[in-house]
Structures are given as C-alpha cells and as structure tokens.
ZALOFI-179633 format. One record per residue: residue in three letters; x negated, y, z of N, C-alpha, C in turn. Coordinates in Angstrom, 2 decimals, always signed. Last residue first. Example, Ala and Ser with C-alpha at 12.3 -4.5 7.8 and 13.67 -1.06 7.14 Angstrom:
ZALOFI-179633
+------+---------+---------+---------+---------+---------+---------+---------+---------+---------+
: type :     nxx :     nyy :     nzz :    caxx :    cayy :    cazz :     cxx :     cyy :     czz :
+------+---------+---------+---------+---------+---------+---------+---------+---------+---------+
:  ser :  -12.85 :   -2.25 :   +7.08 :  -13.67 :   -1.06 :   +7.14 :  -12.90 :   +0.03 :   +7.87 :
:  ala :  -13.19 :   -5.69 :   +7.80 :  -12.30 :   -4.50 :   +7.80 :  -13.20 :   -3.30 :   +7.80 :
+------+---------+---------+---------+---------+---------+---------+---------+---------+---------+
//
This chain:
ZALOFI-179633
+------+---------+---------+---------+---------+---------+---------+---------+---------+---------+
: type :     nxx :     nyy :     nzz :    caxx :    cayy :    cazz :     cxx :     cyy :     czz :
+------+---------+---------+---------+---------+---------+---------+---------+---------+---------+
:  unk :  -41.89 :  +64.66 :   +0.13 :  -42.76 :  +66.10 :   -0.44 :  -44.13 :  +66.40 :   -0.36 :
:  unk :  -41.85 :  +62.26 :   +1.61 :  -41.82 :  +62.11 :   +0.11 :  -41.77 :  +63.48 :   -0.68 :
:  unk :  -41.51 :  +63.10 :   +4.59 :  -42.33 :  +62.79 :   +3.57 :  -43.11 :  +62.73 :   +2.56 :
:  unk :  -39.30 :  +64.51 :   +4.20 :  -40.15 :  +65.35 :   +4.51 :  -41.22 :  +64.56 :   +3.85 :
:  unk :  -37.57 :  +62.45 :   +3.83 :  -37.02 :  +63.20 :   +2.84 :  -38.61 :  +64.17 :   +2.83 :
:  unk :  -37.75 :  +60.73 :   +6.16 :  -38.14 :  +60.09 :   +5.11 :  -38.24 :  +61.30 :   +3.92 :
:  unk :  -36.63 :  +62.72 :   +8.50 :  -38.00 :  +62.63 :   +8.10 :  -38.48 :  +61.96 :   +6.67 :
:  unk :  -33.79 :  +62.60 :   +7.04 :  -34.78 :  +64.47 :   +7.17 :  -36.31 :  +64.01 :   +7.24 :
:  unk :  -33.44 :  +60.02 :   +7.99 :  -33.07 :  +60.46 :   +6.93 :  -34.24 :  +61.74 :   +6.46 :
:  unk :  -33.91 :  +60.04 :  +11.23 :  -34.67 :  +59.24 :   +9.85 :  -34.63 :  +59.78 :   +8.62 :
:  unk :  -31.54 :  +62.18 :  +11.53 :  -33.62 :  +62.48 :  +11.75 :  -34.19 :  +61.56 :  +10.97 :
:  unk :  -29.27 :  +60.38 :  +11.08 :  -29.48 :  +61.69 :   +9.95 :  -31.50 :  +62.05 :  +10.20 :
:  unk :  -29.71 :  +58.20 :  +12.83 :  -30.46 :  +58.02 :  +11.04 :  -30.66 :  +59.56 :  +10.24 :
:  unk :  -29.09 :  +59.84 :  +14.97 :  -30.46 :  +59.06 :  +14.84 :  -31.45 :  +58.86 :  +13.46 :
:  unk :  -26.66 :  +60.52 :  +14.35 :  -27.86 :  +61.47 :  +14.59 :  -28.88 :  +60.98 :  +14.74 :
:  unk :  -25.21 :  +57.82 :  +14.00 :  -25.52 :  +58.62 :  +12.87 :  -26.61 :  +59.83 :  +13.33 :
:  unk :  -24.85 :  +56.74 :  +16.55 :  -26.38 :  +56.22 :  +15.78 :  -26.66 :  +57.16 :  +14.85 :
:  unk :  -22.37 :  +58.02 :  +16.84 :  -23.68 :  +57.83 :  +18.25 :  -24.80 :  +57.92 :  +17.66 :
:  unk :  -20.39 :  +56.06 :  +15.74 :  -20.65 :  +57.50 :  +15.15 :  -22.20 :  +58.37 :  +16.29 :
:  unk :  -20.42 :  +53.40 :  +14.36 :  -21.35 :  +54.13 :  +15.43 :  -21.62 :  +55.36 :  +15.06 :
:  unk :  -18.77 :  +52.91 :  +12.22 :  -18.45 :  +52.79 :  +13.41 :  -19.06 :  +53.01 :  +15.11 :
:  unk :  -19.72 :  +54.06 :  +10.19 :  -18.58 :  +54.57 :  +10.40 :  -18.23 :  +54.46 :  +11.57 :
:  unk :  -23.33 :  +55.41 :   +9.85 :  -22.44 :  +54.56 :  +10.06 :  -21.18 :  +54.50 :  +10.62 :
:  unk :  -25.04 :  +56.58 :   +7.24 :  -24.31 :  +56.93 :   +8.14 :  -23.27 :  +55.80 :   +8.35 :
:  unk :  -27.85 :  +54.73 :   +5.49 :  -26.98 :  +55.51 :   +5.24 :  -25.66 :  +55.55 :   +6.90 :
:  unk :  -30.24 :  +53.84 :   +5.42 :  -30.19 :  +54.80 :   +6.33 :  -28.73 :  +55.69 :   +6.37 :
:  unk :  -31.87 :  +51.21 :   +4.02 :  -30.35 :  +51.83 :   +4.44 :  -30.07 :  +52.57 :   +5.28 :
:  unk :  -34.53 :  +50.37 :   +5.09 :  -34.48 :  +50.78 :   +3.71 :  -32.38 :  +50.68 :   +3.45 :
:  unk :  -34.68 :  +50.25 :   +7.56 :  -35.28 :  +51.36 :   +7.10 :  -34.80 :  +51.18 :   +6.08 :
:  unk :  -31.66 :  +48.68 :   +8.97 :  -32.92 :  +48.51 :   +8.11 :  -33.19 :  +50.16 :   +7.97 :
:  unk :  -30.22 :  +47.76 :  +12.14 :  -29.95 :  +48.14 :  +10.67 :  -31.43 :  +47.94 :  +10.18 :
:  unk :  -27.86 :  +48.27 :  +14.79 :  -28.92 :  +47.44 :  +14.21 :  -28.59 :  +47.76 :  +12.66 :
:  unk :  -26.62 :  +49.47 :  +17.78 :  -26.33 :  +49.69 :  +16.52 :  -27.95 :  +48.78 :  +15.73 :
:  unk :  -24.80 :  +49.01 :  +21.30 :  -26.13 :  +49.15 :  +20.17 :  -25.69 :  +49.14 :  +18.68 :
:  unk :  -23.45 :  +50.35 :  +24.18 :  -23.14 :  +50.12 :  +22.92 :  -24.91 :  +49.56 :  +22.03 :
:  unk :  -23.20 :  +52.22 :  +26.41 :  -23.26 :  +50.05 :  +26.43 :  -22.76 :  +49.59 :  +25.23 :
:  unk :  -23.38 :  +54.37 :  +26.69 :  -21.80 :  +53.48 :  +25.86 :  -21.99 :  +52.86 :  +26.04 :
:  unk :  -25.71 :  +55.08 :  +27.87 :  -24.30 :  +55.16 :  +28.75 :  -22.91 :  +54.82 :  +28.13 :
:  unk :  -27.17 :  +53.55 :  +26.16 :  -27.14 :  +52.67 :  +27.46 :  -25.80 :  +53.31 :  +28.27 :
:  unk :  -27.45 :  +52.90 :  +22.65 :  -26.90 :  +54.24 :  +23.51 :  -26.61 :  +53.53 :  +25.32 :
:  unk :  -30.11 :  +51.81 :  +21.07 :  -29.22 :  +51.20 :  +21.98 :  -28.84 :  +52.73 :  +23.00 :
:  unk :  -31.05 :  +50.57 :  +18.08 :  -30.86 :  +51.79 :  +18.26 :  -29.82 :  +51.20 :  +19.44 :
:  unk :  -32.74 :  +49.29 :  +15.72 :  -32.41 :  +48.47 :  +16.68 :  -32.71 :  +50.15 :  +17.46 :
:  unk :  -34.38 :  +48.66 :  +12.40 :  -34.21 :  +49.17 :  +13.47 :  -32.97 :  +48.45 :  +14.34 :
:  unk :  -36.95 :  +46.73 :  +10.35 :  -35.65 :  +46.76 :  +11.25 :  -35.27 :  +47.65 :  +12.16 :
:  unk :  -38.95 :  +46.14 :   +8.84 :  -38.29 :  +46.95 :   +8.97 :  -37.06 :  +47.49 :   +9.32 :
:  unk :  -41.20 :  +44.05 :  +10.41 :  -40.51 :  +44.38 :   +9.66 :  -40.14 :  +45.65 :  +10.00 :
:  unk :  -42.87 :  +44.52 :  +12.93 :  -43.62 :  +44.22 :  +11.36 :  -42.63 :  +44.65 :  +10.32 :
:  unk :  -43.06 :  +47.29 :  +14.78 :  -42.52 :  +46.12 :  +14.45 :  -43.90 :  +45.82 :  +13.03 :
:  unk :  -43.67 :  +48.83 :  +18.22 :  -44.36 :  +48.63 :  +16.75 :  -43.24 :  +47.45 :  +16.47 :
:  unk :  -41.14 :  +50.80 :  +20.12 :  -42.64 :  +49.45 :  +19.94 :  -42.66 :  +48.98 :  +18.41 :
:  unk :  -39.74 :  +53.55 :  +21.62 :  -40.12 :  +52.19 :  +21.09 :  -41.17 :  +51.72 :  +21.03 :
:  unk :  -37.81 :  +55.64 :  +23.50 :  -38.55 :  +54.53 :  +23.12 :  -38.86 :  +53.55 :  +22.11 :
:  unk :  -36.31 :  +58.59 :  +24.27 :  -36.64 :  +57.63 :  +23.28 :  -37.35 :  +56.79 :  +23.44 :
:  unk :  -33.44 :  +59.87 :  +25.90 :  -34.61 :  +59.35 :  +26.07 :  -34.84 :  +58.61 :  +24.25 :
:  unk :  -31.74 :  +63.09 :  +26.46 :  -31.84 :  +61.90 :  +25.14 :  -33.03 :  +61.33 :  +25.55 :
:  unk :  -29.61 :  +63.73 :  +29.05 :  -30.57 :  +64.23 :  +28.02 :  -30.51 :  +62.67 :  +26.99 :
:  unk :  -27.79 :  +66.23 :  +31.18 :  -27.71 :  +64.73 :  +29.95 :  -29.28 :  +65.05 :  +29.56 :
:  unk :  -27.01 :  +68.13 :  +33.01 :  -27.04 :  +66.94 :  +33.28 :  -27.76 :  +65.75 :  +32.30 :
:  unk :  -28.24 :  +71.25 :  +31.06 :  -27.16 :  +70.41 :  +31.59 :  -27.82 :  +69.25 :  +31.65 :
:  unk :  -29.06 :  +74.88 :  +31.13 :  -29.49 :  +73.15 :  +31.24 :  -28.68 :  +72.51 :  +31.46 :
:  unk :  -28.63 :  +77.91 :  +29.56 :  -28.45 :  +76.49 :  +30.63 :  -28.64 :  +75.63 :  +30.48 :
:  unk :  -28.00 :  +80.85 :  +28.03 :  -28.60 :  +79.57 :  +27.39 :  -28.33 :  +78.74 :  +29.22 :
:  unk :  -26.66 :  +83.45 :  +26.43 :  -26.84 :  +82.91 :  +28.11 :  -27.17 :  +81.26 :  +27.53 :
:  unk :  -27.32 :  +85.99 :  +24.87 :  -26.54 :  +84.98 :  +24.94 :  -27.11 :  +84.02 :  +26.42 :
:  unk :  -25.99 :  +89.66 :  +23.60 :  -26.75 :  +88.53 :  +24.50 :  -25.93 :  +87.35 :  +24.50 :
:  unk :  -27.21 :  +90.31 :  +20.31 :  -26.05 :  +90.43 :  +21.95 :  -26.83 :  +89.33 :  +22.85 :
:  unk :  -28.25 :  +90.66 :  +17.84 :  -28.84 :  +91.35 :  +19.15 :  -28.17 :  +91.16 :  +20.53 :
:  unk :  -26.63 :  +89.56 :  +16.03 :  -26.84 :  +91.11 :  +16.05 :  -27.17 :  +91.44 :  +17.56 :
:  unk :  -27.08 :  +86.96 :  +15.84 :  -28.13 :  +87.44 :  +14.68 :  -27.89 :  +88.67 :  +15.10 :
:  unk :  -25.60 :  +85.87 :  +18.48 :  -26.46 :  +85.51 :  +18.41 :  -27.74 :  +86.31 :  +17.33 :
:  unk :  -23.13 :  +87.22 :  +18.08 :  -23.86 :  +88.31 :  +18.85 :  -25.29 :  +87.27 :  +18.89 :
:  unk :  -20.85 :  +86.13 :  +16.86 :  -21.67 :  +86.83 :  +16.26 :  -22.80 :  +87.56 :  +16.70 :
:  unk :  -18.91 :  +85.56 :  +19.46 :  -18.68 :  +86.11 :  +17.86 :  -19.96 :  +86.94 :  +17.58 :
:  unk :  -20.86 :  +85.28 :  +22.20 :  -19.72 :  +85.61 :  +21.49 :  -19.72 :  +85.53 :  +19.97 :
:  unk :  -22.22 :  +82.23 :  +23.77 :  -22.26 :  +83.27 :  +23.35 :  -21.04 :  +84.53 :  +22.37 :
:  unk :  -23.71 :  +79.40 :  +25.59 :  -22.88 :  +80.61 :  +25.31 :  -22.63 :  +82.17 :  +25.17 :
:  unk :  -25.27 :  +76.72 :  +25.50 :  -25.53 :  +78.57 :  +25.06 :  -24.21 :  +78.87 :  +24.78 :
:  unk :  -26.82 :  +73.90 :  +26.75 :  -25.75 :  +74.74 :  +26.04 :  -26.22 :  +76.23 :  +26.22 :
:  unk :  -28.88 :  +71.02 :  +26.77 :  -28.67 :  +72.89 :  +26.87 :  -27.48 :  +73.34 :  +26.25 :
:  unk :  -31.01 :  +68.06 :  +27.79 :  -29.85 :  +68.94 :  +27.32 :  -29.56 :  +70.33 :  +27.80 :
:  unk :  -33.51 :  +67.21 :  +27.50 :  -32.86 :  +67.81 :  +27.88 :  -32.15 :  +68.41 :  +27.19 :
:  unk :  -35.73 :  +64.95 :  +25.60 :  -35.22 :  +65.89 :  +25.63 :  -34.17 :  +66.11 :  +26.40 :
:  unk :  -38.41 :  +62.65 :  +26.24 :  -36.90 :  +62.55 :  +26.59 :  -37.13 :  +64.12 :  +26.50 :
:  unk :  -40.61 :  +59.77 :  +24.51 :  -39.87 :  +61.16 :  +24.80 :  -38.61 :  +61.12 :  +25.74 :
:  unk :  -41.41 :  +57.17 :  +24.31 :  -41.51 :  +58.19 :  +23.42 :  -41.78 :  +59.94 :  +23.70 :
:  unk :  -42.26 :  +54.96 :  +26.48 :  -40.97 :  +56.26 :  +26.42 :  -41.78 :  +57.56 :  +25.52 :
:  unk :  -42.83 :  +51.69 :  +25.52 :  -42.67 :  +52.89 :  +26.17 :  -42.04 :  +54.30 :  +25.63 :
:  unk :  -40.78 :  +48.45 :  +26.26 :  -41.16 :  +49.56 :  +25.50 :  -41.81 :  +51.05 :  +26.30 :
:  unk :  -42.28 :  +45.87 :  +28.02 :  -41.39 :  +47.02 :  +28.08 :  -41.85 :  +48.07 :  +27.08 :
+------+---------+---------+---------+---------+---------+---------+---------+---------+---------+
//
C-alpha cells in the first residue's frame, strides 16, 4: 500500500469587491472535501494520477507534462509538476 503523502483541506472565503488588499473583512471556512496524496518510488518515469470520487485515472510521463484535454481533474496535478520542474531548473 502506498503511503499518504499528505491530505489538504478544503476552504472557501468569502468576501466583497476588493476588500481582500483594502483591509475589509473576509470570512474564510472549512469545507467537506479535501485532497489526499500518495505515493511510492518508481524506476521509471511514469506517472499514474487516480481521482477516487470520479472513479476516474489519468497515466502519463515526467517527460510530458503538458495539460490534458480530457482529464481536466489531472491538469492541477501536472500544472504543480510543471511549477516544481520550472523551480528546479533555477
């Protein structure tokens, strides 16, 4: 069994026009959802990305990170691959 990376909670914030940079108030909350992560070492470079409340998966390579049309789910996954590979290579 893989183990669990992480899991972030979900939050919304509501707030008005603009009152987040001029001082207003904003009301932040927790909601129901969150994001678990897991994984396990590979050799290759394969990923293998599984959303469990779509009962969906998405499969690909490190070396194509590009956004996928039909898992629109996975694309926030690769865009963080993406931002980290980019952090990297500075």
């Amino acid at each position: 069994m893989s183990p669990n990376l992480g899991t972030a909670h979900g939050r919304v914030e509501v707030l008005g026009n603009h009152a987040d940079y001029n001082q207003g108030r904003v009301l932040a909350m927790g909601v129901e959802y969150a994001t678990e992560v897991t994984g396990s070492d590979r050799i290759d470079e394969r990923l293998f990305f599984k959303a469990k409340d779509l009962k969906e998966s998405w499969e690909g390579s490190l070396q194509d990170l590009s956004p996928s049309p039909n898992k629109m789910w996975a694309n926030c996954v690769l865009g963080v691959l993406q931002g980290l590979g980019s952090e990297e290579s500075h």
